[in-house]
C-alpha positions as CSV (number, residue, x, y, z in Angstrom):
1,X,0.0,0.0,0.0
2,X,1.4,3.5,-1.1
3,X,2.3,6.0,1.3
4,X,-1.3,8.2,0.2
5,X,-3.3,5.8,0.6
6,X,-1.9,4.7,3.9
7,X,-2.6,8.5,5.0
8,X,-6.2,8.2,3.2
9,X,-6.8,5.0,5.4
10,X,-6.0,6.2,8.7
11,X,-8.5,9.7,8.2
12,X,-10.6,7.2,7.6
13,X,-10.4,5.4,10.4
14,X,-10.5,8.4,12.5
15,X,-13.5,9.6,11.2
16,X,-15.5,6.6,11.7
17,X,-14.2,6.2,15.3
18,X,-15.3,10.3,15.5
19,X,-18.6,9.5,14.7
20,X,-18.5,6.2,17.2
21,X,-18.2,8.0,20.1
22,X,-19.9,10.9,19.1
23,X,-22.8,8.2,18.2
24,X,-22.1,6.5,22.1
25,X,-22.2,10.2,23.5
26,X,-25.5,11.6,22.2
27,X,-27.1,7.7,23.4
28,X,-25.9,6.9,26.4
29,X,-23.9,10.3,28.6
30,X,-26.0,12.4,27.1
31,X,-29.3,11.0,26.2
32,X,-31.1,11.9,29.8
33,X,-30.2,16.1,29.0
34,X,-31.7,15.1,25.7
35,X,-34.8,13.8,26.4
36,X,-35.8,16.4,29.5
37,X,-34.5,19.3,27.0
38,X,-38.2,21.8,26.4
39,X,-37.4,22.1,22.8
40,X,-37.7,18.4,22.3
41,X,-40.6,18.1,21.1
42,X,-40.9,14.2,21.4
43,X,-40.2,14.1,24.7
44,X,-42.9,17.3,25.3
45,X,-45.4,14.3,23.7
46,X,-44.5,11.8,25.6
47,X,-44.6,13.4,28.7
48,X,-48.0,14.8,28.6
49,X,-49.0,11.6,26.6
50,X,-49.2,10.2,30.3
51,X,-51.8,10.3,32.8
52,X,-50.7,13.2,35.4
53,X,-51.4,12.8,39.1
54,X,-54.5,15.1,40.3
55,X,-53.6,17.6,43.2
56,X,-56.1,16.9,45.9
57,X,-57.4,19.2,48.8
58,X,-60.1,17.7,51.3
59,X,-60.2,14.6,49.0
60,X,-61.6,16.5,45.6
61,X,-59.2,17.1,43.1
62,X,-58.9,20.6,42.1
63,X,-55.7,19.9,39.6
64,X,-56.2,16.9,37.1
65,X,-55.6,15.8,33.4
66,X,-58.3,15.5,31.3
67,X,-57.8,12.8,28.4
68,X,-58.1,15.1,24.5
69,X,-58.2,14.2,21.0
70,X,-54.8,15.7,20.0
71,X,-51.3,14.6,20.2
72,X,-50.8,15.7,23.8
73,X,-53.9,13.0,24.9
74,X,-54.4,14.9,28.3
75,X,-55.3,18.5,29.1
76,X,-54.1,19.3,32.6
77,X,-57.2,21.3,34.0
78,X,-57.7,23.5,36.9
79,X,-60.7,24.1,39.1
80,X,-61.0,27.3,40.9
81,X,-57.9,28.2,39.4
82,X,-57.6,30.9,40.7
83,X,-58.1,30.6,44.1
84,X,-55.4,27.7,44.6
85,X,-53.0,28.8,41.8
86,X,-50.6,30.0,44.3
87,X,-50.2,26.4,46.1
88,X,-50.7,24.3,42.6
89,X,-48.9,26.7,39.8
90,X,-49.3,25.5,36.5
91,X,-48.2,23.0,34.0
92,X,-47.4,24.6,30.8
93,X,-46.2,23.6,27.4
94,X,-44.1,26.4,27.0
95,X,-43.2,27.8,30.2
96,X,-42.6,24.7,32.3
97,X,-43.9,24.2,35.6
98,X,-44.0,26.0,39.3
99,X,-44.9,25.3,42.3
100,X,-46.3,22.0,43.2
101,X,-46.7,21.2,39.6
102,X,-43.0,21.5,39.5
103,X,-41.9,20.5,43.5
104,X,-43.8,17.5,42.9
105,X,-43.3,16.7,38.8
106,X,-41.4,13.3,39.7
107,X,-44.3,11.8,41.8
108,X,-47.5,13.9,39.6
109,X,-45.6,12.0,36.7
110,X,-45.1,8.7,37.5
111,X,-41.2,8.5,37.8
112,X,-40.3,9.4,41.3
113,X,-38.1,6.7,43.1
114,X,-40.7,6.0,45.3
115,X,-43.5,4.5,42.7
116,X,-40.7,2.3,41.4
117,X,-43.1,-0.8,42.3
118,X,-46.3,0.9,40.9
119,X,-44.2,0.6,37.7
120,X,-43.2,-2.5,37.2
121,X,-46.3,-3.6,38.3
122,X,-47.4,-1.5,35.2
123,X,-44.7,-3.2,33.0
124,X,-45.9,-6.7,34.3
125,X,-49.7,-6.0,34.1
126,X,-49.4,-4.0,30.8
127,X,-51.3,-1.2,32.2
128,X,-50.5,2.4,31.3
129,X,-48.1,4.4,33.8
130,X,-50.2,6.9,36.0
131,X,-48.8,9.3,38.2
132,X,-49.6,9.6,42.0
133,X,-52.1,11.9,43.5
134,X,-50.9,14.6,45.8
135,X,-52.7,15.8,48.7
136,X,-52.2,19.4,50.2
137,X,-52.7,20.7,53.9
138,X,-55.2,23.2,52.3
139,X,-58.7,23.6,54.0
140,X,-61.2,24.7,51.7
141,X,-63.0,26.3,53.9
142,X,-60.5,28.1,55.2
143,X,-58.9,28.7,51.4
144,X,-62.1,30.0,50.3
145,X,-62.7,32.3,53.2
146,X,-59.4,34.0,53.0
147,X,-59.7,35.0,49.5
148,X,-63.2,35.8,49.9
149,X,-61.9,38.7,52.6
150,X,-59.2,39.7,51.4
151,X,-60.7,40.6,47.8
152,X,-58.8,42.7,45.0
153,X,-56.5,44.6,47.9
154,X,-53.3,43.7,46.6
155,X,-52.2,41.0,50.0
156,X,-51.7,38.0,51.3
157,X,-52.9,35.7,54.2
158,X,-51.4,32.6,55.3
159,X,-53.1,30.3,58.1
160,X,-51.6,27.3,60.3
161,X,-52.2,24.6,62.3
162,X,-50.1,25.4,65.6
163,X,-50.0,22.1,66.8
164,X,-48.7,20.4,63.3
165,X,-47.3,23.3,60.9
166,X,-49.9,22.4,58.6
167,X,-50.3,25.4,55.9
168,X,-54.4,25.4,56.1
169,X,-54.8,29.0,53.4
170,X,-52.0,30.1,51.7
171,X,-53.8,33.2,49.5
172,X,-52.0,35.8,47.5
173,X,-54.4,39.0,45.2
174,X,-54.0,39.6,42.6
175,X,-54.1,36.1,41.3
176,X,-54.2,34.4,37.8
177,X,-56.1,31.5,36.1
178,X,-53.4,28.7,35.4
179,X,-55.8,27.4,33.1
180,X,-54.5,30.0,30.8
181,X,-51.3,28.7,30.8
182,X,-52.0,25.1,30.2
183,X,-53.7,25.0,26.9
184,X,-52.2,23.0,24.1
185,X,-51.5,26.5,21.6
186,X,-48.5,28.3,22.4
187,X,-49.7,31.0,20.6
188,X,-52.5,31.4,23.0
189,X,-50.6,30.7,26.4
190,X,-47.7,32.8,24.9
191,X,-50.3,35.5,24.5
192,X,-51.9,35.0,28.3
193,X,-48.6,35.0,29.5
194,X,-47.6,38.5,28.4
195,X,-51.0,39.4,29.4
196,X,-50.0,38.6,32.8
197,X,-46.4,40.4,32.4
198,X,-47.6,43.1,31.4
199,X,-50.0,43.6,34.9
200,X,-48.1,46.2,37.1
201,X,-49.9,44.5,40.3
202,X,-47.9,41.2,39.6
203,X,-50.9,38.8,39.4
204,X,-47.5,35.9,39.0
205,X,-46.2,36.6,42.2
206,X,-46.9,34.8,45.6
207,X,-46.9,37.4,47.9
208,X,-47.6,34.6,50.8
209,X,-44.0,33.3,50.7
210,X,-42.0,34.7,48.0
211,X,-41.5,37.8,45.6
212,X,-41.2,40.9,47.9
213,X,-40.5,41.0,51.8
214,X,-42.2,43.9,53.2
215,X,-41.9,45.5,56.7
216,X,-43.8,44.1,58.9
217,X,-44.2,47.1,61.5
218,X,-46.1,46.9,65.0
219,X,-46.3,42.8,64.3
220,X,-42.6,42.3,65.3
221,X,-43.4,44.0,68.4
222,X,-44.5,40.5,69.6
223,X,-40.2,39.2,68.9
224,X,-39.3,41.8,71.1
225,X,-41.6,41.4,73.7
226,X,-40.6,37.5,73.7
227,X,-37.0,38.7,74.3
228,X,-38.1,40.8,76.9
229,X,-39.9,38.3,78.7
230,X,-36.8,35.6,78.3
231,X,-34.7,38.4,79.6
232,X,-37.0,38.5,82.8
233,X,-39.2,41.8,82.2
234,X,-43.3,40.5,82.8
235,X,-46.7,42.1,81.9
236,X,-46.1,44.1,84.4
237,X,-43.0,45.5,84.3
238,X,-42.9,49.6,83.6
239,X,-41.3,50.8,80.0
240,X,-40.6,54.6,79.4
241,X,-43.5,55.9,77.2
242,X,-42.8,59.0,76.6
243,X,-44.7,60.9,73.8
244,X,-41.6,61.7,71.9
245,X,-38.6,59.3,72.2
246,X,-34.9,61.1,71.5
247,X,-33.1,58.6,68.7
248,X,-29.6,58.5,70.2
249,X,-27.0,60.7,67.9
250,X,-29.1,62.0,66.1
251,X,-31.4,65.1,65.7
252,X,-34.2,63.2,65.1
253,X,-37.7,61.5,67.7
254,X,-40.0,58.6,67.3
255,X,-43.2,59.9,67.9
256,X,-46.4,57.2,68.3
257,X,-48.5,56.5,65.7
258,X,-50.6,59.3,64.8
259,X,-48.8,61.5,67.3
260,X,-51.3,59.6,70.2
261,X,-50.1,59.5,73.8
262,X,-49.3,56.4,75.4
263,X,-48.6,57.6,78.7
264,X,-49.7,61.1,81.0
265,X,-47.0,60.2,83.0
266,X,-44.4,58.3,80.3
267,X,-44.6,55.2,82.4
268,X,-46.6,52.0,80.8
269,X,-46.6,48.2,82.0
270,X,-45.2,45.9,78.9
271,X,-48.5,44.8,78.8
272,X,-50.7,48.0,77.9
273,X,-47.4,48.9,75.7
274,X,-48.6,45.8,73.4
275,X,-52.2,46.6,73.3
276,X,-52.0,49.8,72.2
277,X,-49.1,49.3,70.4
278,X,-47.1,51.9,71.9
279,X,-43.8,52.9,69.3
280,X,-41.4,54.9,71.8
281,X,-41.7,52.2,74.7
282,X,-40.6,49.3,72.3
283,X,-38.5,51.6,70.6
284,X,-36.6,52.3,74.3
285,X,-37.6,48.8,75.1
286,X,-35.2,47.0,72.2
287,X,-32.4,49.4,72.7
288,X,-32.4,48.2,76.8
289,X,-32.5,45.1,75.2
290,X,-30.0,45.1,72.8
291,X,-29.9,44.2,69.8
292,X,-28.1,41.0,69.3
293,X,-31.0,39.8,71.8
294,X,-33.8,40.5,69.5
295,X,-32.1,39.7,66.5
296,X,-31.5,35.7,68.4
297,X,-35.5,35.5,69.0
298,X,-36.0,36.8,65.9
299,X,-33.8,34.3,64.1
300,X,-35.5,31.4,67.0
301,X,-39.0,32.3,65.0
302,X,-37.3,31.7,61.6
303,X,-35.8,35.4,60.2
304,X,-32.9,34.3,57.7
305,X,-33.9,30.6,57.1
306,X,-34.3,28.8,54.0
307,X,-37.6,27.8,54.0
308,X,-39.0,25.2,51.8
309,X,-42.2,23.9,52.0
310,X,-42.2,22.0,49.5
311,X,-42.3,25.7,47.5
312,X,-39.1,28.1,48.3
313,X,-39.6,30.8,50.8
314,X,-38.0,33.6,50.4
315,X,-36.0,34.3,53.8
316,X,-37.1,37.2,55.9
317,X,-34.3,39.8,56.3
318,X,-32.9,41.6,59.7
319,X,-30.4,45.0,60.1
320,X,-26.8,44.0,59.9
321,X,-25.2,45.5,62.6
322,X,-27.7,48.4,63.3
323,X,-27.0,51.3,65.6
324,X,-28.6,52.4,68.9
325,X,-31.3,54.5,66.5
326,X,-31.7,52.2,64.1
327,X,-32.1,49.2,66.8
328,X,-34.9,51.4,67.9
329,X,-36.8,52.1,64.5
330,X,-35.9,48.0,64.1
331,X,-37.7,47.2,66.9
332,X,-41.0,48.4,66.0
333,X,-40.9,46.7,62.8
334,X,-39.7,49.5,60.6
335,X,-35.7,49.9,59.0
336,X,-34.1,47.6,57.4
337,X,-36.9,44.5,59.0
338,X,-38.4,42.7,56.4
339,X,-40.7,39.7,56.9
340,X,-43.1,37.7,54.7
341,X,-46.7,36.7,55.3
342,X,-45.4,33.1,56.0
343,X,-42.9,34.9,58.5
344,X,-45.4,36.0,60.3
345,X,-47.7,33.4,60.8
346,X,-45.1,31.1,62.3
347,X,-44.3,33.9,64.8
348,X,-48.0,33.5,65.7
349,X,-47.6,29.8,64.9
350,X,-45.4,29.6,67.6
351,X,-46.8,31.5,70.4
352,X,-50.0,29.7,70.2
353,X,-48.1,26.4,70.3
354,X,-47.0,27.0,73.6
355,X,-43.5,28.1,72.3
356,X,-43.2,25.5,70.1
357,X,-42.5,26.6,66.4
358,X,-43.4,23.4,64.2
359,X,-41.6,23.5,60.2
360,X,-44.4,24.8,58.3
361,X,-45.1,22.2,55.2
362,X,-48.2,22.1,52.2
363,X,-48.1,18.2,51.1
364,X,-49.4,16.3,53.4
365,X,-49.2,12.7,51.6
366,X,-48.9,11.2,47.9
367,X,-51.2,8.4,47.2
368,X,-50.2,6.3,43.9
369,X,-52.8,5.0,41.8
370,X,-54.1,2.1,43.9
371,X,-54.3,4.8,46.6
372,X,-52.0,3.9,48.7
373,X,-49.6,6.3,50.5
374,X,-46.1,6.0,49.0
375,X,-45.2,9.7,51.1
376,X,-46.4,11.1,54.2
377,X,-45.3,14.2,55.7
378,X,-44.9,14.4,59.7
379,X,-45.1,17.3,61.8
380,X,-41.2,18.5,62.8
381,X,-40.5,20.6,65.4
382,X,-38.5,23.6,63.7
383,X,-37.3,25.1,66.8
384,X,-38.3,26.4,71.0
385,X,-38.4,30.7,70.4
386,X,-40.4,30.8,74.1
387,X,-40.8,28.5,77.0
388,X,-44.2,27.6,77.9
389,X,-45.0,30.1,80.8
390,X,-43.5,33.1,78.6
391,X,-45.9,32.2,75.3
392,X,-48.6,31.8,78.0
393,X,-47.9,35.7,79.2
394,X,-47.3,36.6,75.9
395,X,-50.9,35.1,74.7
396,X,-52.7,37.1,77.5
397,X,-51.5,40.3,76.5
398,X,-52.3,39.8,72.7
399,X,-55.8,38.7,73.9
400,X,-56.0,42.3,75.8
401,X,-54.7,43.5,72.3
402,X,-58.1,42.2,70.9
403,X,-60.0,42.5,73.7
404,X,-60.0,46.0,74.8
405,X,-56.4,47.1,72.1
406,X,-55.8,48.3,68.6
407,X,-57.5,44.6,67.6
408,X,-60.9,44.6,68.7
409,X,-62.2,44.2,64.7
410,X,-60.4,40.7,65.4
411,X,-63.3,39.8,68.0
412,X,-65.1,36.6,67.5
413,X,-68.7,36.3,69.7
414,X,-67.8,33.4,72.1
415,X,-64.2,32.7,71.6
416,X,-61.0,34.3,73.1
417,X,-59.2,35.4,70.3
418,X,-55.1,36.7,70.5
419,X,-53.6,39.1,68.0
420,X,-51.3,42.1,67.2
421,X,-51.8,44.4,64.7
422,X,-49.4,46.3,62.6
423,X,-49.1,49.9,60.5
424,X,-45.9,49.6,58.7
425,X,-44.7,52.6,56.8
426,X,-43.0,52.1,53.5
427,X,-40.7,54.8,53.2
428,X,-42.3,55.9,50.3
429,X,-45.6,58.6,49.3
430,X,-48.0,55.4,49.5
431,X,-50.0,54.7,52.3
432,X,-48.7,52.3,54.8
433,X,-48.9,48.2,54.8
434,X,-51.6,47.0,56.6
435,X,-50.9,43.5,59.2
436,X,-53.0,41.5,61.9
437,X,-51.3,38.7,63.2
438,X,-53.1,36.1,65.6
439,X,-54.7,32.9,66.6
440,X,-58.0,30.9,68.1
441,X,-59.3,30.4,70.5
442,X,-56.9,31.6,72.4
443,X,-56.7,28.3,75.5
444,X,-56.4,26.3,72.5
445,X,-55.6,27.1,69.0
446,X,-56.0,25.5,66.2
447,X,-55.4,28.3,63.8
448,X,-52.8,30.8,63.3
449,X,-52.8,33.7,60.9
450,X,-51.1,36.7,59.3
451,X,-53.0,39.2,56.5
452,X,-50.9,41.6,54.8
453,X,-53.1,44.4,52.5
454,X,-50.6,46.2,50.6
455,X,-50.6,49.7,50.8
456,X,-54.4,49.5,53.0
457,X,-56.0,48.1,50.2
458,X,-59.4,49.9,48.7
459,X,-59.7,50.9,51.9
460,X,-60.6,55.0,52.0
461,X,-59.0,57.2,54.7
462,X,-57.0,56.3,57.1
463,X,-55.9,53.1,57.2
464,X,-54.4,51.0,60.1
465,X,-54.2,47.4,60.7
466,X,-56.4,47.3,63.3
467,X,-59.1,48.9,60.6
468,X,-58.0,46.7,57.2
469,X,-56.2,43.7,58.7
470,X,-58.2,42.4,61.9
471,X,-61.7,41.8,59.9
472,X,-60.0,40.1,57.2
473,X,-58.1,37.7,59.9
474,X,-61.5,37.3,61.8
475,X,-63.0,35.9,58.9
476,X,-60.2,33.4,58.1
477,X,-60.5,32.8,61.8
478,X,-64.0,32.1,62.0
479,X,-64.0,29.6,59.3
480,X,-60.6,27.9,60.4
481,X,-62.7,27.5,63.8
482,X,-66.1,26.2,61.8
483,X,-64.1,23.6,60.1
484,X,-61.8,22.2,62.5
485,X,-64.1,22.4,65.0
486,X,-62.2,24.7,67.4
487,X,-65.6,27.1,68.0
């Protein structure tokens, strides 16, 4: 053999060992990147060519897939939409998933780990692969009642079982229809989607757990009075209360909300501080303190942790390294504190649990397709913020918030009901956020809840959380009570 086509040869050979492994590559390392890639269009069939789980609160589905005449065979469908799309998210052709569409793909689909068995009995039996059924916390009751109250005030309310962590309402306004998004023309859900863009009130956004964080004003109050009380200060003990509180170096007071008096004589038990949400006494009251002592109960109620549930929380943010005037402004809820609705209700959560916070948590079990339970979620102790005497004290004086405080909208005929409410200013022209944090009854809880109304909502006037908050949490309250049978 000449010299040329000895040279000839080897090429040859080269290129047909190229195209070997390049052949072994694209079937074997790569083939898994392959067939989950969006744009493969295949894989898009085959993966809605198979029965998806339904999404099941109090045992009715209110996420399932329909079976179609078209090359997708199932159109995923949505009932009340709406009012659970912030729990179920959708399951789009051309944007993907969220939440528990997408925290729970691998067991709605059918090829999680754990409903290996299921499918080989498939394979065995010949029967088609179904995905498993996922069952959420959710009341409906409860579900329905928040969103009923809260309306079209841009917001969010977030209920929980005290004893378990259970998330029983998880509502965010404005909402969407994922309906819209789950249609089988991408012109159409392409067109819905920048419809929903396009919405300056960010109709996308969970404003429950994640998106923005937002002050949570007279509401913390209740993390520094638990620091107080673990420092050894009681309902009784006297704060300074004066009507205008000197910030330390600078030129600047903290007056009270709406320049009201808290004292005649600047002197106020912790107690009445709470109830009529006094700003210079807890103002004075977390610089006495200190703040790396409210910044540790703080971070005991869950400030700075990374939630999931199964959906990603965005953390709740504290000052870093604040001074004596900005512990003070910190300690009423306002500087650089930032909480989320979520936040909030675990602070409740935890009081009302005798001091117990419990890991919040939204799937409750997966059932395969015979029904049985493959996953079960069990209640977890998250962490111990209070002992049991100081969330004791600290539940009395939130029921004297309600009772006879800036709560009394909160009141529910026949049951003792605890709360805080909270103004938080937003350091901007618009009218400040509107909070109400609580829980009933108040012996023995079995709900716990935080409404945020952005901004005070439609609300005309003045607005407070005590005037747009409390009603909305007693309604949320009231049903939480009618259908647990807490009443």
């Amino acid at each position: 053999m000449n010299e040329p086509i000895r040279r000839l040869s080897i090429v040859v050979l080269a290129m047909i060992l190229t195209l070997m492994v390049a052949a072994s590559y694209i079937q074997v390392i790569a083939a898994g990147d392959l067939n989950a890639d969006a744009r493969n269009v295949r894989t898009l069939y085959r993966e809605y060519g198979t029965f998806r789980g339904p999404i099941v609160v109090d045992g009715e589905s209110v996420v399932w897939s329909e079976p179609v005449d078209d090359p997708f065979n199932y159109q995923r469908t949505y009932a009340d939409g709406p009012l659970y799309a912030a729990a179920t998210g959708y399951y789009s052709i051309v944007f993907g998933r969220t939440a528990i569409e997408q925290t729970e793909n691998d067991l709605l689909s059918g090829t999680a780990d754990s409903l290996f068995w299921t499918r080989l009995s498939n394979l065995v039996s010949g029967e088609t692969q179904r995905g498993a059924s996922v069952e959420l916390t959710l009341d409906a009751a409860v579900q329905e009642a928040a969103a009923a109250a809260l309306g079209d005030s841009s917001g969010a309310v977030v209920a929980l079982d005290p004893a378990t962590g259970e998330v029983l309402a998880m509502v965010t306004s404005p909402t969407y229809d994922p309906a819209t998004l789950a249609g089988h023309s991408s012109a159409e859900v392409n067109e819905s989607y920048q419809a929903l863009l396009a919405q300056e009130d960010g109709p996308l956004v969970n404003r429950a757990i994640a998106g923005d964080t937002y002050p949570p004003g007279s509401t913390f109050k209740l993390v520094v009075a638990a620091a107080a009380l673990e420092a050894g200060y009681d309902a009784d003990s006297e704060l300074y209360a004066p009507d205008q509180l000197e910030l330390p170096d600078t030129s600047r007071t903290l007056g009270n909300y709406g320049g009201e008096s808290c004292s005649a004589n600047e002197r106020q038990t912790l107690a009445e501080s709470l109830e009529m949400s006094c700003n210079t006494s807890f103002a004075n009251l977390g610089m006495q303190l200190g703040w790396g002592v409210v910044e540790r109960k703080a971070e005991e109620f869950g400030w700075g942790e990374q939630l999931s549930i199964p959906l990603a929380v965005t953390p709740s943010r504290l000052p870093v390294n604040p001074d004596e005037a900005q512990t003070a402004m910190a300690s009423i809820g306002q500087y650089d504190d930032r909480a989320t609705p979520l936040q909030m209700a675990m602070v409740a959560a935890g009081i009302a649990n005798d001091g117990v916070l419990m890991r919040p948590y939204l799937v409750d079990n997966v059932r395969d397709a015979d029904l049985r339970v493959v996953e079960e979620t069990e209640p977890a102790e998250m962490s111990q913020p209070m002992t049991r005497a100081d969330a004791n004290e600290l539940t009395d004086m939130m029921v004297g918030v309600v009772e006879s405080g800036t709560g009394t909208a909160a009141q529910i005929s026949g049951v003792e009901v605890a709360g805080k409410t909270g103004t938080a200013e937003t350091g901007t022209d618009e009218r400040p956020h509107t909070w109400f944090v609580g829980f009933a009854p108040a012996d023995n809880p079995v709900v716990a809840v935080a409404v945020l109304v952005e901004n005070g909502g439609s609300t005309e006037g003045e607005v407070t959380g005590g005037r747009v908050a409390a009603p909305i949490a007693r309604s949320v309250m009231e049903a939480a009570l009618a259908s647990r049978g807490g009443s």
